[in-house]
Legacy VTK file of the C-alpha trace (Angstrom):
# vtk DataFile Version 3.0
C-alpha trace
ASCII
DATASET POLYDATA
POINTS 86 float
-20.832 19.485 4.794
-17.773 17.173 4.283
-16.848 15.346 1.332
-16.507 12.012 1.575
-13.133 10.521 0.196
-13.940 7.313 -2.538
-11.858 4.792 -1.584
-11.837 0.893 -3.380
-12.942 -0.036 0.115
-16.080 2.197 -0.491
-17.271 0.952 -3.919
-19.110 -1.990 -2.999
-21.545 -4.219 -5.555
-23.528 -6.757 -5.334
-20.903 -9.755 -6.102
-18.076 -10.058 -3.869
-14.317 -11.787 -4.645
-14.726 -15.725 -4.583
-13.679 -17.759 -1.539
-10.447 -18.874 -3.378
-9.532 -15.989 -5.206
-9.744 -13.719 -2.489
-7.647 -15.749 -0.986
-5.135 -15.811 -3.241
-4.872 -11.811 -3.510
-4.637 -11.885 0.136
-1.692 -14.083 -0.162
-0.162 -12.100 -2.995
-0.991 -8.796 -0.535
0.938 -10.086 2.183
3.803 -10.642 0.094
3.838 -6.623 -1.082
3.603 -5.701 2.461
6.792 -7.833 3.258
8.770 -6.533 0.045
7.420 -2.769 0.648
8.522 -2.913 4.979
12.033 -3.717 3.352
11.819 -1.030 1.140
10.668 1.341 4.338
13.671 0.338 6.559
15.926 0.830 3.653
14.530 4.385 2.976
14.910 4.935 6.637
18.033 3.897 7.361
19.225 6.273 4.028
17.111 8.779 5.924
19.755 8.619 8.664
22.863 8.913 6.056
22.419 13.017 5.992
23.116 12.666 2.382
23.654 15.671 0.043
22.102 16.297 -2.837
21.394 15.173 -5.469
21.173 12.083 -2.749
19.335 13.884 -0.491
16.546 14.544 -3.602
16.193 11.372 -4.368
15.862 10.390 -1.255
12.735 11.976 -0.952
11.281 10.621 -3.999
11.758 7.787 -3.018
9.943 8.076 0.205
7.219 9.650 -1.474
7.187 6.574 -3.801
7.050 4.557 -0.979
4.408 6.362 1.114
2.300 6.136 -2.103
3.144 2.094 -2.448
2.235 1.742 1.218
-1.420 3.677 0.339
-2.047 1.582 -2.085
-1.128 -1.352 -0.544
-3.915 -0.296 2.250
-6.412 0.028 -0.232
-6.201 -2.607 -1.754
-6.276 -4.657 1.735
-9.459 -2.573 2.403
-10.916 -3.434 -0.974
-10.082 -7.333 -0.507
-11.344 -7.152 2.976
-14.923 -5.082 1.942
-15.318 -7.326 -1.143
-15.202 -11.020 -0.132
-16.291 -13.435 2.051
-14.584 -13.936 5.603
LINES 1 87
86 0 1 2 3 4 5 6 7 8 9 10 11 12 13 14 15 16 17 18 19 20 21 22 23 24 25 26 27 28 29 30 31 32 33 34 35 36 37 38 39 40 41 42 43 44 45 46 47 48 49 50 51 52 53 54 55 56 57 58 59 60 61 62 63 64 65 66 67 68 69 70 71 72 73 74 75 76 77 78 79 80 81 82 83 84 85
């Protein structure tokens, strides 16, 4: 049998986010997605540089930072989205 993944979406109670504040952190949400899709084109377009190291190195960390920001950034969408009103 498969293990299901915990997520913030998942963990649900009994209250959910107020009206205003949820919409708020949506707000404030939005805003990381539009600073982290800059961040994505920029790692991109480095992607496209054929760098050399140590460039090339931290070129991947910072795409793994990234793909990590952009998980986040998901879950916590998920979790606003799960946990207040509509």
């Amino acid at each position: 049998m498969a293990e299901q993944k915990t997520t913030p979406a998942t963990i649900l109670s009994a209250e959910t986010i107020p009206a205003d504040l949820a919409i708020e952190a949506r707000k404030l949400v939005h805003e990381l997605s539009n600073s982290l899709e800059v961040v994505v084109q920029t790692s991109y377009l480095l992607g496209t540089l054929g760098l050399k190291e140590p460039g090339s190195d931290w070129l991947r960390m910072l795409e793994d930072g990234v793909r990590r920001a952009m998980e986040t950034n998901l879950s916590l969408r998920e979790f606003l989205k799960a946990n207040s009103q509509r």
